[in-house]
C-alpha positions in Angstrom: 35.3 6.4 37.2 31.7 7.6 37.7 32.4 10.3 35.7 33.7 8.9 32.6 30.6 6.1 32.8 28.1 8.7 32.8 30.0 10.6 30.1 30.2 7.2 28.1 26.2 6.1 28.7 26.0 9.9 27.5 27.9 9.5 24.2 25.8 6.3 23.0 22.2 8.2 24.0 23.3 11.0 21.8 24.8 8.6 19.0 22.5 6.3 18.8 19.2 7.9 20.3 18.5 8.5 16.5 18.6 4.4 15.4 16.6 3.5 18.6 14.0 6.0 18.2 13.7 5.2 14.4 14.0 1.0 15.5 11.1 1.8 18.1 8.7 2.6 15.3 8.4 -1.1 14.3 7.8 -3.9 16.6 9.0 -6.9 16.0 6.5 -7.7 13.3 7.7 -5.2 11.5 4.3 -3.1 12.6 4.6 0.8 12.7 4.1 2.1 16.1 0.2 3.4 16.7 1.1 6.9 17.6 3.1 6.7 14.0 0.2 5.7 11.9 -2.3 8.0 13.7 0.6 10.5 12.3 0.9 9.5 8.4 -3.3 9.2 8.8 -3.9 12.7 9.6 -1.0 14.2 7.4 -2.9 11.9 4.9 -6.1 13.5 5.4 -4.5 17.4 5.3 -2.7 16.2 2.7 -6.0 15.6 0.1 -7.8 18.6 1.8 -5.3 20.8 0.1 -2.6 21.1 2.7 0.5 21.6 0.6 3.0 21.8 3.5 0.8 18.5 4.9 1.5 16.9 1.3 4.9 17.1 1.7 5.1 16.1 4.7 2.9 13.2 4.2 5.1 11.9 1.3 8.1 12.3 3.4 6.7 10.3 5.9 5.4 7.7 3.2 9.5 7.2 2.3 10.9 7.3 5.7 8.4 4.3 6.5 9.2 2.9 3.1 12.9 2.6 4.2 12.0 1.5 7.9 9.6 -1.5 6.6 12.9 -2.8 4.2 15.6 -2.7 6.5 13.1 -4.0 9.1 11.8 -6.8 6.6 15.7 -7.3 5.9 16.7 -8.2 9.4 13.3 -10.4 10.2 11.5 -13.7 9.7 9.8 -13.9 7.2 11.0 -11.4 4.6 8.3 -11.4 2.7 5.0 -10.7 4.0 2.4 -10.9 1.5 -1.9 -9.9 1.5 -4.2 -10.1 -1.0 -6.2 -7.5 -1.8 -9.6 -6.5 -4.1 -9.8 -3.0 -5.1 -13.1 -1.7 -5.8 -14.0 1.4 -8.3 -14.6 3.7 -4.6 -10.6 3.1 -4.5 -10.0 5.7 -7.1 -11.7 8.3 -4.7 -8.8 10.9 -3.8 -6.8 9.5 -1.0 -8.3 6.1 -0.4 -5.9 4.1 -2.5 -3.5 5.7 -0.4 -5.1 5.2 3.1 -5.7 1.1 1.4 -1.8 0.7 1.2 -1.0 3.0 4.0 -2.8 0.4 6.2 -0.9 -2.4 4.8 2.6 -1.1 5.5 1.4 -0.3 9.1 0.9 -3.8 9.5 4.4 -4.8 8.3 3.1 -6.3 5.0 5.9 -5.6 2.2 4.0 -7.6 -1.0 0.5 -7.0 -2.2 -1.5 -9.7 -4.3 -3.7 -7.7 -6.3 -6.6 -9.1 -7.4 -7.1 -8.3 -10.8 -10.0 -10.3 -12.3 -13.0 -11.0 -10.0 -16.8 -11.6 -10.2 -16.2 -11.8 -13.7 -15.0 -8.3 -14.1 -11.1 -7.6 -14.9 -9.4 -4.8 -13.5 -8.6 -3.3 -16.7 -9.7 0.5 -17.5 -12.9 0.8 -19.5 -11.4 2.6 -22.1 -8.5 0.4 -22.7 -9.9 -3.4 -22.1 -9.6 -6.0 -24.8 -10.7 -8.5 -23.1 -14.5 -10.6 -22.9 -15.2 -9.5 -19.4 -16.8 -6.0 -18.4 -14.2 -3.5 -16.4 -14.9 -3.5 -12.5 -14.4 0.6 -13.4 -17.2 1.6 -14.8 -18.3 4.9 -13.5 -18.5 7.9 -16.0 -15.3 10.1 -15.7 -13.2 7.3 -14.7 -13.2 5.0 -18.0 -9.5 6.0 -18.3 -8.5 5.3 -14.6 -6.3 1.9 -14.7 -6.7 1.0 -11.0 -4.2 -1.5 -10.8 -1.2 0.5 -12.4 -2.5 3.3 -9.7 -1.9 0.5 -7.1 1.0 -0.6 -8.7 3.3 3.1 -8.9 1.5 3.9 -5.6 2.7 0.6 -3.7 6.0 1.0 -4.7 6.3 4.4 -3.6 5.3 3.1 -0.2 8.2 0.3 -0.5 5.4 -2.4 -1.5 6.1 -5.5 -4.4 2.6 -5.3 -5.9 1.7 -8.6 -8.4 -1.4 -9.2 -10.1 -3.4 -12.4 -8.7 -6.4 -13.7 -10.0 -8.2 -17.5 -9.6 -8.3 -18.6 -13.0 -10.9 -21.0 -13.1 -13.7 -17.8 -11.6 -14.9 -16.8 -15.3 -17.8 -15.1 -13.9 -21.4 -15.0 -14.2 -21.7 -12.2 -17.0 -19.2 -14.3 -19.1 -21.8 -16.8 -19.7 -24.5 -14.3 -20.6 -22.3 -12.7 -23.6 -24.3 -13.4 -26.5 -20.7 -14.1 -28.2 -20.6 -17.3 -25.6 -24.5 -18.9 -25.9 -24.5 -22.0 -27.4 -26.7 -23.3 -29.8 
C-alpha cells in the first residue's frame, strides 16, 4: 500500500509539476512572480544590446507570459484589468516601450488606456498629423515614428487590449495661441 501511494504522489509531481510550476508564476492577482520579471528584464536588456540568442529568448518569454496573463485573467476576478498610461517622445528610445508594457503585464494588467491627446499635443506622428494641435513627437529623426500604433502592435504582442483615451474637454494651452483660433 505504501508503495503504490508513493508511486501515485509520484505520477501527479511528474504530470503536473509542469502546470504548477507555470500556475506559480502568477499570484493570485494575476502578478508575475519577482524572480520571473527580474528574468524577462534582463533578457530585455541583452536583448537591445545586441544579444541575438537574448532576443529570442526575450520574445519567447514575452509569449509564454502573454499566454499565462490570459488563462490567468480567464479564470480570475476581474477579467479585465485596465491602466492608463501617457507615453512620452523618450518612449520611442530602443527598449523602453518594451520595459513600459513589460511592467504592466507583471503587474497582471491585461488593458492599456493610452492616452492619446494631452497638454494639448496629440499623439499623432509629425509627419502624418492633420490635426490643430502640435505632435507630442517632435524630435528630428522621429517625425515618422507613430507612438501609439508602436504601443498598439507592441501591447498586443505582450497579450495587452490597448485603446486610445483622451479627456475631451483638455484642448490645451497651445490651441488657444494658433493664430488660426484668435478672435477678433
Amino acid at each position: 500500500m505504501g508503495l503504490a501511494k508513493l508511486c501515485a504522489a509520484a505520477l501527479v509531481l511528474t504530470v503536473f509539476a509542469p502546470l504548477r510550476g507555470a500556475q506559480a508564476q502568477l499570484n493570485s492577482y494575476c502578478h508575475t512572480a519577482q524572480t520571473m520579471a527580474s528574468q524577462k528584464e534582463a533578457l530585455r536588456v541583452r536583448a537591445f544590446d545586441g544579444d541575438a540568442n537574448a532576443r529570442s529568448e526575450y520574445l519567447a518569454l514575452v509569449q509564454q507570459h502573454s499566454d499565462l496573463l490570459r488563462n490567468c485573467r480567464s479564470g480570475t476576478w476581474p477579467q479585465e484589468q485596465a491602466v492608463w498610461l501617457r507615453l512620452y517622445p523618450c518612449d520611442l528610445q530602443p527598449g523602453i516601450l518594451e520595459a513600459v508594457l513589460d511592467r504592466i503585464v507583471n503587474l497582471g494588467y491585461n488593458h492599456v488606456y493610452v492616452e492619446v491627446f494631452y497638454s494639448g499635443q496629440v499623439l499623432l506622428p509629425q509627419a502624418d498629423n492633420p490635426t490643430a494641435w502640435p505632435s507630442v513627437v517632435q524630435s528630428s529623426g522621429y517625425e515618422r515614428r507613430d507612438l501609439f500604433a508602436e504601443a498598439i502592435a507592441k501591447g498586443r504582442q505582450r497579450g495587452l487590449k490597448v485603446s486610445a483615451w483622451t479627456f475631451s474637454l483638455n484642448f490645451g494651452y497651445s490651441y488657444g495661441t494658433r493664430s488660426d483660433r484668435q478672435g477678433f
